[in-house]
Rosetta silent file (secondary structure, phi, psi, omega in degrees, C-alpha in Angstrom):
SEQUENCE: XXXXXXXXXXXXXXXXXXXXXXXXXXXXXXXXXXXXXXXXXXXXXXXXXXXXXXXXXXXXXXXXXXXXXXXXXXXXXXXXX
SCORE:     score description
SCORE:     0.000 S_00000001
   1 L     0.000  -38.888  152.107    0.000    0.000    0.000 S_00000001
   2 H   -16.778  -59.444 -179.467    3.299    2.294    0.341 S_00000001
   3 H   -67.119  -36.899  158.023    3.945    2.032   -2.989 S_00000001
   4 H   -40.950  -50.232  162.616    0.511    3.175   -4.156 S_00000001
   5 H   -45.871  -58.055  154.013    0.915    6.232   -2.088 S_00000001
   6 H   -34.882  -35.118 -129.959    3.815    7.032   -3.159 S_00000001
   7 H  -113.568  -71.985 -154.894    2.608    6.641   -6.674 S_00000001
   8 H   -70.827  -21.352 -163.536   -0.605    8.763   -6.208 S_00000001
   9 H   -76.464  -54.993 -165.768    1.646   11.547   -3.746 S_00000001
  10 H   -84.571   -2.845  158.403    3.777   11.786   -6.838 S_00000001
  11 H   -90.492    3.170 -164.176    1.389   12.140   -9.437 S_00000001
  12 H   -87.503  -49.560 -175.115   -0.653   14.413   -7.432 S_00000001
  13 H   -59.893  -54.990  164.364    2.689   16.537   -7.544 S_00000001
  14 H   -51.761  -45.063  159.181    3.679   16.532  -11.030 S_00000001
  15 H   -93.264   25.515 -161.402    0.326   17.550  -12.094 S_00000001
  16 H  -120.050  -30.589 -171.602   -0.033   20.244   -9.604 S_00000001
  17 H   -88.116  -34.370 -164.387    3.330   22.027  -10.973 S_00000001
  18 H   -74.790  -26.042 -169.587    2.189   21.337  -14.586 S_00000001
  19 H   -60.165  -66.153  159.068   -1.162   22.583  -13.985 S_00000001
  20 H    -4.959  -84.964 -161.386    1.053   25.953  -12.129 S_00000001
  21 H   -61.399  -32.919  164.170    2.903   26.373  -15.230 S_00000001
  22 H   -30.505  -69.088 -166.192    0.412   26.015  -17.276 S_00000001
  23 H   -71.771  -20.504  164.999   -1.675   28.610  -15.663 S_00000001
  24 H   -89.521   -7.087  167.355    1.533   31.133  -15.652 S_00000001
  25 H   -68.934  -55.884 -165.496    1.992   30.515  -19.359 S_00000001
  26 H   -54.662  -44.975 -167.952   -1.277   31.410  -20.228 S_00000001
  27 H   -89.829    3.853  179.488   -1.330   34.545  -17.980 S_00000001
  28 H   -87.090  -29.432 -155.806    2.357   35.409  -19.258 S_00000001
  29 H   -82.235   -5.638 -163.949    1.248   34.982  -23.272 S_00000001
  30 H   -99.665  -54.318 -174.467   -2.102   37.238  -22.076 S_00000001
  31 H   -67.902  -42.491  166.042   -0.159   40.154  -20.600 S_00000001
  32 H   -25.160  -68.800  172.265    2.355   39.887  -23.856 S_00000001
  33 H   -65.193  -19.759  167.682   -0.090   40.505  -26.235 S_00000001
  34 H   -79.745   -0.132  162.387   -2.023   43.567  -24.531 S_00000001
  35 L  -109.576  156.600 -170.045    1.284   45.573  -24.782 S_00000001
  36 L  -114.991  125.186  172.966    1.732   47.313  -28.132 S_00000001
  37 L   -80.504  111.841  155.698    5.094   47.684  -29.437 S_00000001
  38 H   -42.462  -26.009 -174.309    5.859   50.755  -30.693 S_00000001
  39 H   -62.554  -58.598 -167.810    8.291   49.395  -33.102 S_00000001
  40 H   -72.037  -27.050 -177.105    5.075   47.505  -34.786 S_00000001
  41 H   -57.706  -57.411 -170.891    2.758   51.070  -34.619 S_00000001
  42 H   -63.891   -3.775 -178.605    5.749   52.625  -36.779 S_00000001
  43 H  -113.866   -8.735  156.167    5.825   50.124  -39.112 S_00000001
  44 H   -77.918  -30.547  166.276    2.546   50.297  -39.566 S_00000001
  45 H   -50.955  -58.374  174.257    2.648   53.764  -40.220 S_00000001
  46 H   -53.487 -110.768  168.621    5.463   53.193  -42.439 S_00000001
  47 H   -13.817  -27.195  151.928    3.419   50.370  -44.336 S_00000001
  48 H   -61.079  -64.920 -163.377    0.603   53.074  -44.835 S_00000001
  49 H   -81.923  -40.828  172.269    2.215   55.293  -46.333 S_00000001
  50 H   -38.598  -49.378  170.452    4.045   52.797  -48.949 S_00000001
  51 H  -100.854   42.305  157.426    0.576   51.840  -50.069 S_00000001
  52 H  -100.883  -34.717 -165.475   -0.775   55.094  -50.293 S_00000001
  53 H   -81.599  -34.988 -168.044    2.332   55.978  -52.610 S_00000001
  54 H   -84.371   -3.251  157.788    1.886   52.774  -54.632 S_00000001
  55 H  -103.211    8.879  146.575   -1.667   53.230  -55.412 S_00000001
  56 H   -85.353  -10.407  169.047   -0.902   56.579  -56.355 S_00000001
  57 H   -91.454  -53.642  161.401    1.436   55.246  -58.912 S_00000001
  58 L   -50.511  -31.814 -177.910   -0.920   52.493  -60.063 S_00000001
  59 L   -84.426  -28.865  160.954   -3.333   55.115  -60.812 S_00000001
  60 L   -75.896  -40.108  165.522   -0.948   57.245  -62.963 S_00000001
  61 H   -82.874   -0.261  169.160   -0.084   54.137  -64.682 S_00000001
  62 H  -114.762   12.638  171.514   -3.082   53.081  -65.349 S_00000001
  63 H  -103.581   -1.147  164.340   -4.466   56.630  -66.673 S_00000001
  64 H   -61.555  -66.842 -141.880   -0.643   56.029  -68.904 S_00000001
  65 H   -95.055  -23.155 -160.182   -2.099   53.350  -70.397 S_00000001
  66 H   -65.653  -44.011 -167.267   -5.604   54.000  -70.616 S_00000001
  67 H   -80.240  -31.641  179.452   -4.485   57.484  -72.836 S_00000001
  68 H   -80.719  -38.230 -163.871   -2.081   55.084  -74.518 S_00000001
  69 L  -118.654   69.858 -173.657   -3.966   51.708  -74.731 S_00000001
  70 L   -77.438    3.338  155.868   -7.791   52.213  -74.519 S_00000001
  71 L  -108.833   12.188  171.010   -8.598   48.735  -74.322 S_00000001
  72 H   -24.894  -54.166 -147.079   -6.069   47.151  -71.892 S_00000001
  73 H   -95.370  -11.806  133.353   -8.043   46.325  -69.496 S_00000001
  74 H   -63.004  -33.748  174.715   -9.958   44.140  -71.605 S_00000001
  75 H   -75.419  -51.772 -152.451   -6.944   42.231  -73.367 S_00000001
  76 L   -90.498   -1.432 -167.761   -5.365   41.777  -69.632 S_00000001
  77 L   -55.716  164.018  163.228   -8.621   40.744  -67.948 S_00000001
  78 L   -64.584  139.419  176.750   -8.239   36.789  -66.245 S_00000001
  79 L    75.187    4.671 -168.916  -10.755   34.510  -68.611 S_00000001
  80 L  -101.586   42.648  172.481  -10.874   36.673  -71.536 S_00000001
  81 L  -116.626    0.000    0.000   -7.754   35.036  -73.343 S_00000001
């Protein structure tokens, strides 16, 4: 009957730390994500303005072609070939 004890003392134990870590993982990965890295704001920022410039450029290139090429956009649609 010793050994049983022993058995059940030490599984009692084992899942009692993993349940612990468990439960400080979870509450470490919780506070992690509710802070905002500036680093990611500015690069968001950053990443804004690149596609604000590049659909200002798509739009000059496509009134380029449009003045050049008045049917383009027929020839390049997907299914019409």
């Amino acid at each position: 009957m010793d050994f049983f004890e022993f058995i059940i003392a030490l599984v009692s134990i084992v899942l009692g730390v993993i349940t612990f870590w468990m439960i400080l993982f979870k509450n470490r990965r919780a506070h992690s994500d509710k802070q905002i890295d500036p680093r990611v704001d500015y690069d968001m920022r950053e990443l804004s303005a690149m596609a604000e410039t590049m659909r200002d450029r798509i739009e000059t290139l496509e009134s380029i072609l449009d003045a050049e090429i008045p049917d383009w956009r027929e020839q390049n649609e997907p299914g019409s070939q």
